[in-house]
Structures are given as structure tokens and as C-alpha cells.
VEXPAVO-676159 format. One record per residue: residue number from 1; residue in one letter; chain; x, y, z of N, C-alpha, C in turn. Coordinates in Angstrom, 3 decimals, padded with zeros to 6 digits. Layout:
// residues N
 seq type mol     n.c1     n.c2     n.c3    ca.c1    ca.c2    ca.c3     c.c1     c.c2     c.c3
 NUM    A   A        X        Y        Z        X        Y        Z        X        Y        Z
...
This chain:
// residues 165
 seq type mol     n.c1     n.c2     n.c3    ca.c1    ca.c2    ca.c3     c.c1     c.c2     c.c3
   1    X   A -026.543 -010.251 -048.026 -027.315 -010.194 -046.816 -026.748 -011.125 -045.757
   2    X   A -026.030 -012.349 -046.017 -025.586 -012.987 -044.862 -024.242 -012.514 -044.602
   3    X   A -024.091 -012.142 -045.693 -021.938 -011.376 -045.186 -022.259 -010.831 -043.773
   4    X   A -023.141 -009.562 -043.923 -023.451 -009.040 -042.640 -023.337 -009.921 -041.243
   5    X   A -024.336 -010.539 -041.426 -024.411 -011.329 -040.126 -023.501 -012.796 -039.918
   6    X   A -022.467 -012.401 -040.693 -020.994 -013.637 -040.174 -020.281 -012.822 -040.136
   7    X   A -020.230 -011.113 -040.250 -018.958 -010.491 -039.640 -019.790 -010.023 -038.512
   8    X   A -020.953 -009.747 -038.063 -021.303 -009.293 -036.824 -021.421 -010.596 -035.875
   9    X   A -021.725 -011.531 -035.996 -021.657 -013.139 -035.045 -020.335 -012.912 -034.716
  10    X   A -019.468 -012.914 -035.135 -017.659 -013.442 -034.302 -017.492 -012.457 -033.763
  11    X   A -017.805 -010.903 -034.439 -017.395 -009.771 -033.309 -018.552 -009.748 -031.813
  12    X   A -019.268 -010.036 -032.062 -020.001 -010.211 -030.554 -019.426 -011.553 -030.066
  13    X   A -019.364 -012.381 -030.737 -018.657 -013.693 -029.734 -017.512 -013.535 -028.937
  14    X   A -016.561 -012.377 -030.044 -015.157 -012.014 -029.776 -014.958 -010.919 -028.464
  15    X   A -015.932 -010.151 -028.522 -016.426 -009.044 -026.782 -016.743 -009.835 -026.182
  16    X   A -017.613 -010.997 -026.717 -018.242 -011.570 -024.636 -016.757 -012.446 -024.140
  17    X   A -016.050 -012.962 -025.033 -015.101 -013.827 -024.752 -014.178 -013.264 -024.377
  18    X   A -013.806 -011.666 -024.543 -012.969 -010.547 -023.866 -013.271 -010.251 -023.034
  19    X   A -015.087 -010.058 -022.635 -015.162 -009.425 -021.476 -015.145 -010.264 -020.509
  20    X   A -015.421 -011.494 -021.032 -015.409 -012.402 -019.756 -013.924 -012.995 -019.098
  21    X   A -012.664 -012.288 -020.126 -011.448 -013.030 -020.204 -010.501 -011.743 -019.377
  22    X   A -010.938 -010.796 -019.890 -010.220 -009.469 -019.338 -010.362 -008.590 -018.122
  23    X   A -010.095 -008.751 -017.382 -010.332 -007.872 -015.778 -009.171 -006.697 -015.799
  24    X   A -009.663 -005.849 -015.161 -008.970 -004.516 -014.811 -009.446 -004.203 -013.834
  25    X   A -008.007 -004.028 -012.432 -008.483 -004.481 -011.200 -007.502 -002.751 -010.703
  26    X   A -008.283 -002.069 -009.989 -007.741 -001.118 -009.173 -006.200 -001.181 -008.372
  27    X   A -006.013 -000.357 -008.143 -004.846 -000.894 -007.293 -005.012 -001.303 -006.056
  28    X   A -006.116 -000.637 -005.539 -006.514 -001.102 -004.014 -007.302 -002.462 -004.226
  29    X   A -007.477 -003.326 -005.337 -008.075 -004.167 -005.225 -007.581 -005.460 -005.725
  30    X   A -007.786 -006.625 -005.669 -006.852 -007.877 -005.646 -008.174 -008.612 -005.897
  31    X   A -008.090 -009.656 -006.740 -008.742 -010.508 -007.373 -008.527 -012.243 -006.872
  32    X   A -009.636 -012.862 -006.469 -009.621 -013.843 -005.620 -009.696 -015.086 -007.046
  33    X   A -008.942 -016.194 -007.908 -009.434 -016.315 -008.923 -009.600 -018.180 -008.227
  34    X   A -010.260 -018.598 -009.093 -011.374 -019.727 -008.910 -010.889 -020.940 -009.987
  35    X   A -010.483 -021.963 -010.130 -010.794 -022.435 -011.944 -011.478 -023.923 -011.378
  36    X   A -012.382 -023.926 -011.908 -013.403 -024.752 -011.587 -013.959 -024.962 -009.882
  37    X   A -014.054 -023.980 -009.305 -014.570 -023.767 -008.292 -013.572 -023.906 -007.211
  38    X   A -012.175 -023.955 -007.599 -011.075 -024.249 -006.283 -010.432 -023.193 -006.322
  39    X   A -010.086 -023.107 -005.494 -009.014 -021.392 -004.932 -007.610 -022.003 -006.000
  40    X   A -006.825 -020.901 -006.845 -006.088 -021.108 -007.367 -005.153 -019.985 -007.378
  41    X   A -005.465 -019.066 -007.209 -004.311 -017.802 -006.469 -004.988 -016.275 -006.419
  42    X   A -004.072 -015.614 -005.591 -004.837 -014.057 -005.819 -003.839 -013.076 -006.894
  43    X   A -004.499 -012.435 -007.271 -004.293 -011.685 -008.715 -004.265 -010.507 -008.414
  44    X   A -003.083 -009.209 -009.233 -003.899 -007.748 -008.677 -002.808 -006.975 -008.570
  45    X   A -003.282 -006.051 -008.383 -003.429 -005.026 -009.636 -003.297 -004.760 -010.827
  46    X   A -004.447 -004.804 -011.568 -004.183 -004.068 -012.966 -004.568 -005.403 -013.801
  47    X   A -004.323 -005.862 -014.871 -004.622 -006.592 -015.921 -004.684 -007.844 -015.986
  48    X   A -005.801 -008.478 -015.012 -005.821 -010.375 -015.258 -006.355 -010.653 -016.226
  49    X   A -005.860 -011.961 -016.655 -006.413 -012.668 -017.417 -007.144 -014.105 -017.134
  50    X   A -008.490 -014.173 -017.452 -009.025 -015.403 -017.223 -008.972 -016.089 -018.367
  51    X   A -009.821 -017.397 -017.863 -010.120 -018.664 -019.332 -011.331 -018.442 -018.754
  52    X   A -011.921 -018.292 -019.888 -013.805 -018.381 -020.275 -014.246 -019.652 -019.995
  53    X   A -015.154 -019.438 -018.959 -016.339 -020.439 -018.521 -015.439 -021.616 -017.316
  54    X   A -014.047 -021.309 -017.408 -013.728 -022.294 -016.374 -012.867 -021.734 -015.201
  55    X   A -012.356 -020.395 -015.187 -012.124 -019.977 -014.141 -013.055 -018.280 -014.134
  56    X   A -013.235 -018.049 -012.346 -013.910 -016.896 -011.962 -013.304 -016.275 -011.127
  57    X   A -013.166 -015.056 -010.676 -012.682 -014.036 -010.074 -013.852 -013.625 -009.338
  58    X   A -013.463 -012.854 -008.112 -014.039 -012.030 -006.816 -013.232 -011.467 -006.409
  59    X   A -013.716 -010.000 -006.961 -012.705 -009.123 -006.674 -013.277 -008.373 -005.162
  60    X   A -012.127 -008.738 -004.265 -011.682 -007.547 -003.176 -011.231 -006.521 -002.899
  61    X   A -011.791 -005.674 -001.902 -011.606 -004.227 -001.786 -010.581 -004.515 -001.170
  62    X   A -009.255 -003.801 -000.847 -008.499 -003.625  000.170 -008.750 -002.510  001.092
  63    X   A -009.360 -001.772  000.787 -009.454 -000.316  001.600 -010.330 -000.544  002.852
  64    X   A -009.908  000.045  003.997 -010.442  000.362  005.148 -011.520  000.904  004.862
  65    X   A -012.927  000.435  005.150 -014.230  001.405  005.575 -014.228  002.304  006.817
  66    X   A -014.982  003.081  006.059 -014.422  004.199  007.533 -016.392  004.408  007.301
  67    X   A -016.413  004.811  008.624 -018.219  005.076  009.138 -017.870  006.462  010.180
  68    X   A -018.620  007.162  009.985 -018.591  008.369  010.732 -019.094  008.454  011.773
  69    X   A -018.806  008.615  013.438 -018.846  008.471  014.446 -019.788  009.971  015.008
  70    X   A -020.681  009.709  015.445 -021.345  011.479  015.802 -020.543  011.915  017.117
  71    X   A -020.270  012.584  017.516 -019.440  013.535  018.832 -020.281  013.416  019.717
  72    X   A -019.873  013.162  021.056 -020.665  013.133  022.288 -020.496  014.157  022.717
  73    X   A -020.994  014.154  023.489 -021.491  015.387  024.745 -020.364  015.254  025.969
  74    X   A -020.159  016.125  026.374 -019.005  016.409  027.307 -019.747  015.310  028.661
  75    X   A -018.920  015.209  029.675 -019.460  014.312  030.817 -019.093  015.476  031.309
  76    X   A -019.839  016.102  032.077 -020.272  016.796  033.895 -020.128  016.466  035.012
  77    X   A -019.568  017.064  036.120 -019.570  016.590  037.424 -020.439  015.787  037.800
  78    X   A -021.629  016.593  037.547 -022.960  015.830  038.115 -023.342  014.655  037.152
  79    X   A -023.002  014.572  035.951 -023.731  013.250  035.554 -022.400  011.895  035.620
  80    X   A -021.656  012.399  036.291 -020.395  011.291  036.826 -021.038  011.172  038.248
  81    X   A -021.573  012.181  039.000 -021.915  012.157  040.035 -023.447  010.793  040.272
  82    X   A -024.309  011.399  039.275 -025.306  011.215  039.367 -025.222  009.275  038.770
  83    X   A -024.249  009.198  037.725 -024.253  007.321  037.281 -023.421  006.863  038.747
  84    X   A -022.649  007.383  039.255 -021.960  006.867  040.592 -023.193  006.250  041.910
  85    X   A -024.260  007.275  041.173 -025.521  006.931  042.559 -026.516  005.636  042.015
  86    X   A -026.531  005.636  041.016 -027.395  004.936  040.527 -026.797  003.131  040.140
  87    X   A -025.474  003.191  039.845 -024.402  002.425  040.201 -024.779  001.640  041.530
  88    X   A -024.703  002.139  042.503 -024.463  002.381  044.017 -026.260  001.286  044.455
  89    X   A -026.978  002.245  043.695 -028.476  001.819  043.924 -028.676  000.423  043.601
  90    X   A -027.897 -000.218  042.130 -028.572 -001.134  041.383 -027.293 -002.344  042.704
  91    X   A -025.898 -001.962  043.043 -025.714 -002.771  043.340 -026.565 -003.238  045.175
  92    X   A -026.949 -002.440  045.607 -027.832 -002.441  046.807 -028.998 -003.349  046.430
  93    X   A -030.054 -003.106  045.185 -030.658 -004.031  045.250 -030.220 -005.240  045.057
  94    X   A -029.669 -005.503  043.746 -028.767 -006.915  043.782 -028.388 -007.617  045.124
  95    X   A -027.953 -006.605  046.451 -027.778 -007.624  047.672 -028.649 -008.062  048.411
  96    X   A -029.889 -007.123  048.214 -031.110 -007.266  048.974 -031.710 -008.749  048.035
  97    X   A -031.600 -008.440  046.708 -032.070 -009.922  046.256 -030.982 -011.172  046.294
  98    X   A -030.339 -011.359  046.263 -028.915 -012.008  047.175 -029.081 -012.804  048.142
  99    X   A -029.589 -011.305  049.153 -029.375 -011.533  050.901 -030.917 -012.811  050.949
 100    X   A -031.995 -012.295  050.354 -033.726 -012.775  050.343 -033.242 -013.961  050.492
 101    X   A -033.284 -014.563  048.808 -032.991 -016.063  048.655 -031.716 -016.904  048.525
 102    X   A -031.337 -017.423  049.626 -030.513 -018.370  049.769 -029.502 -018.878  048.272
 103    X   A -030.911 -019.665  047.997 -030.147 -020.517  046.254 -029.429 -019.137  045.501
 104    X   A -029.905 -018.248  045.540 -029.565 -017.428  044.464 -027.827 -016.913  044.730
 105    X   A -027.501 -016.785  045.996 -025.926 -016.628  045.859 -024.953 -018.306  045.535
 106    X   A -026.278 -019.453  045.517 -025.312 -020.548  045.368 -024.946 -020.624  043.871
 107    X   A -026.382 -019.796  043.023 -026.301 -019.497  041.576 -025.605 -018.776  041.556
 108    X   A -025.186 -017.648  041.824 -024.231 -016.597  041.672 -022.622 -017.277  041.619
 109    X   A -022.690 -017.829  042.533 -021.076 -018.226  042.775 -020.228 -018.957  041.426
 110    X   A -020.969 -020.127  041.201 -020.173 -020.020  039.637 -019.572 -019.420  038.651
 111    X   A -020.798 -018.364  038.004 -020.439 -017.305  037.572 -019.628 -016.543  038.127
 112    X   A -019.093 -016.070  039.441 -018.127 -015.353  040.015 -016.735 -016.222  039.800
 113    X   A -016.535 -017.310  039.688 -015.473 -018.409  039.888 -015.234 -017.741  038.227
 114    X   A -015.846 -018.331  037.658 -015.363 -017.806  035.906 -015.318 -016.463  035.725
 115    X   A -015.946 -015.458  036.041 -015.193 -014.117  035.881 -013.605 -014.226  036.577
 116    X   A -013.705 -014.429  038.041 -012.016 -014.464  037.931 -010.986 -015.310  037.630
 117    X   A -011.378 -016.125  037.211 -010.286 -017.100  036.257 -010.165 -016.569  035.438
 118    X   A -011.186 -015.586  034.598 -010.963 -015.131  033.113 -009.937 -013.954  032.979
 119    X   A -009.954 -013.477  034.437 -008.777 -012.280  034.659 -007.487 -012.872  034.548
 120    X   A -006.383 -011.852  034.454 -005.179 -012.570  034.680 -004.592 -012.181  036.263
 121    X   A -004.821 -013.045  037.054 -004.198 -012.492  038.233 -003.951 -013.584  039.264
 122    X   A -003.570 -013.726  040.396 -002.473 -014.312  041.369 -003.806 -014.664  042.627
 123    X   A -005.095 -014.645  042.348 -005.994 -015.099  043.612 -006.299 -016.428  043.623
 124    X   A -006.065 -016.561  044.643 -006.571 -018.581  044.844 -008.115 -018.677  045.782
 125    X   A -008.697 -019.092  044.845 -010.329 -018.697  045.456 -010.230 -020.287  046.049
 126    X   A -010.660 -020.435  047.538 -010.993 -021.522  047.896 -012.928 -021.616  047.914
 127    X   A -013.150 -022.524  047.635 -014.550 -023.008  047.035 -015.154 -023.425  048.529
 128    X   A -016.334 -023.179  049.246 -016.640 -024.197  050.171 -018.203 -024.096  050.116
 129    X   A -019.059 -025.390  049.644 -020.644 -025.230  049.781 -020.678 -025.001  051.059
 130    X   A -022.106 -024.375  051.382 -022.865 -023.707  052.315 -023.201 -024.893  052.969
 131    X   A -023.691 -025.571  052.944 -023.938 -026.675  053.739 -022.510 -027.388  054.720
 132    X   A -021.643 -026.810  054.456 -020.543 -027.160  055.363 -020.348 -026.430  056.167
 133    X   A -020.526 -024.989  055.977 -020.517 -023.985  057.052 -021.891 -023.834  057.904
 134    X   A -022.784 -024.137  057.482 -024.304 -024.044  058.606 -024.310 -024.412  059.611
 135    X   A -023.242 -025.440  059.817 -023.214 -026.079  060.807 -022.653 -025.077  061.881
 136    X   A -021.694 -023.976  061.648 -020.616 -023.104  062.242 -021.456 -021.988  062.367
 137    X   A -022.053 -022.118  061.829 -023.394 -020.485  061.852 -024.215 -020.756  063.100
 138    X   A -024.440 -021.946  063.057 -025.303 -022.151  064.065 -024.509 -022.359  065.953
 139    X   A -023.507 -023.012  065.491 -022.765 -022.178  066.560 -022.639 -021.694  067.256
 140    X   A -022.448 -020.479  066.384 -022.311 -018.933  066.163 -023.166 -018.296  066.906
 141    X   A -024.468 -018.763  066.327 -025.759 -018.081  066.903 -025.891 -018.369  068.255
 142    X   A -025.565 -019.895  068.500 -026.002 -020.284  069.937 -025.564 -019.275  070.841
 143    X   A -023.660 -019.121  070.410 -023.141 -018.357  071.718 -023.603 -017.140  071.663
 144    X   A -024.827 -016.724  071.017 -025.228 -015.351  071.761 -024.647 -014.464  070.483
 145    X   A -023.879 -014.536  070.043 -023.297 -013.200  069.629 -024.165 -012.817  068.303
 146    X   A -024.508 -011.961  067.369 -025.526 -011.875  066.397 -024.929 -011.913  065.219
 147    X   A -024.845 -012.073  064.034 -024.413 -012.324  062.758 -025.748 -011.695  061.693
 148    X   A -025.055 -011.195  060.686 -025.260 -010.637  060.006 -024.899 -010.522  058.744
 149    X   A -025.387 -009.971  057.421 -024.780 -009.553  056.214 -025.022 -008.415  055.950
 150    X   A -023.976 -007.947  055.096 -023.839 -006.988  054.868 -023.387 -005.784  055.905
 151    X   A -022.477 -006.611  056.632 -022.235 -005.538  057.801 -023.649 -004.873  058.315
 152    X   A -024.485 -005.119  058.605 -025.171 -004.722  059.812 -025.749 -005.311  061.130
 153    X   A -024.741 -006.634  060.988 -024.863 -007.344  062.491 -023.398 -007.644  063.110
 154    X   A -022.276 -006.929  062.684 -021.578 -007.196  062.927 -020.905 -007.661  064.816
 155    X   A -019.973 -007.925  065.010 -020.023 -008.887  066.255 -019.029 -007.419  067.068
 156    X   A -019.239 -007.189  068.095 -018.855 -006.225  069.030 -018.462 -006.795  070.177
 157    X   A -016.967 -006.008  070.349 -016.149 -006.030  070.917 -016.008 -005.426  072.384
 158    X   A -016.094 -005.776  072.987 -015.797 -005.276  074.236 -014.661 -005.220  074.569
 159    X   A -013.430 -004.833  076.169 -012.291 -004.579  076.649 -012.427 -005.886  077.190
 160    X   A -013.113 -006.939  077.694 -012.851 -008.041  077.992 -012.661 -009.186  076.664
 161    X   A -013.171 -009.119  075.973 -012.778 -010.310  074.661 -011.520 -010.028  074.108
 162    X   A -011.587 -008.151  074.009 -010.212 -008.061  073.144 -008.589 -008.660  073.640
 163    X   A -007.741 -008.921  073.204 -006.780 -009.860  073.770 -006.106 -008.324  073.862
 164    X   A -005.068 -008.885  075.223 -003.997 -007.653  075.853 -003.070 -007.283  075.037
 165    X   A -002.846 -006.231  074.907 -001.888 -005.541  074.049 -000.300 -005.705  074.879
């Protein structure tokens, strides 16, 4: 009665100590191995061998995931037409809220300075607070002539200001 159970004890000791010792690794896959918790090399394809209880493996996929993309819908004259208007709309309000409050283009301007630095290109933005030019606005205003944004006060020309050709 005990023969039994001292040839079945070593053969189960002898599988867990295989299974825990023996890896069989795909070809698309590569084995990350561990021995006592430190990176010690990558392993792969096909037949590693570990040491029980002191080194571990994490095995990696190599293969590209692929996710299936659904098909769009064709674009139309009119709905190129129609985002072109609405485009058009959102940047109109943006100037109207702009043009309202003062602070808000002094907030804006930063953010404009770092979008084009982030480009690669050849513009030299000169910087000047508003409070240096008010003084020139006002000016401006005195001599009569009208000022405006957004192009709708623009300054008009007559045959006497314009210089002789």
C-alpha cells in the first residue's frame, strides 16, 4: 500500500518541476526571462528552459494587432460645402468674442506665439503689449479718421492723401 504512493509522489513532483521548467514558445513569440526578479535575457522561439522557483518568463506576442476599421461614407459636394460654412460661422463668432472683450485677445496671444513656434517655419513674430500701442490709437482717433476691426472701419482714401504717381 505505500509502494503506490512513493511511485506516484516523485512522478507528480517530477511534472510540476517540468512544467514549471519547460516552455514552448511560438515562433511569433519571444520570452522575456526574469531570475530573481531582474531582466536576464530574451529567449525564443521554441524550447526554453527555466530553473524552478528562481527564474520566470513573460511571454510576448510579436504579431501586429490588427482591429477592423468600418468604411465611411463618400464626402459630397455639399457636405464639403456645407463644413466650409459652418467652419466660416464658428470662426466669425470666435471674432465677435475676441473683438467684445479686450483681455481675451491678450489671452489668446500666447497660445498663438506657441502654435507657431511649434511649426517649422522662417516667421519672426514681433511681440508688442497693447498698452504701448493705445497710446497711437488714440491718435489715430483724434485725427478724425475711424478705425476699426475686422475690416469694417477701414481708413479711406481720397485723390488728395494718395501720394503722386
Amino acid at each position: 500500500m505505500l509502494f503506490p504512493i512513493l511511485c506516484v509522489v516523485p512522478v507528480v513532483l517530477l511534472a510540476a518541476v517540468t512544467l514549471t521548467t519547460v516552455k514552448i514558445l511560438r515562433e511569433y513569440e519571444r520570452a522575456v526571462v526574469f531570475t530573481l526578479e531582474r531582466f536576464l535575457k530574451v529567449k525564443g522561439p521554441g524550447l526554453v528552459m527555466l530553473v524552478p522557483f528562481v527564474q520566470e518568463m513573460v511571454r510576448v506576442d510579436l504579431r501586429i494587432p490588427v482591429i477592423e476599421i468600418p468604411t465611411q461614407s463618400g464626402i459630397s459636394r455639399d457636405n464639403h460645402t456645407g463644413g466650409k460654412f459652418e467652419a466660416s460661422q464658428t470662426m466669425v463668432n470666435a471674432a465677435k468674442i475676441l473683438g467684445s472683450i479686450p483681455a481675451a485677445m491678450q489671452l489668446r496671444h500666447p497660445q498663438t506665439l506657441t502654435e507657431i513656434g511649434d511649426e517649422q517655419n522662417s516667421a519672426i513674430v514681433f511681440s508688442m503689449p497693447i498698452d504701448i500701442v493705445k497710446p497711437f490709437l488714440a491718435l489715430f482717433q483724434k485725427s478724425g479718421r475711424v478705425i476699426g476691426t475686422n475690416g469694417d472701419g477701414r481708413v479711406q482714401f481720397t485723390k488728395d492723401v494718395l501720394p503722386a504717381a
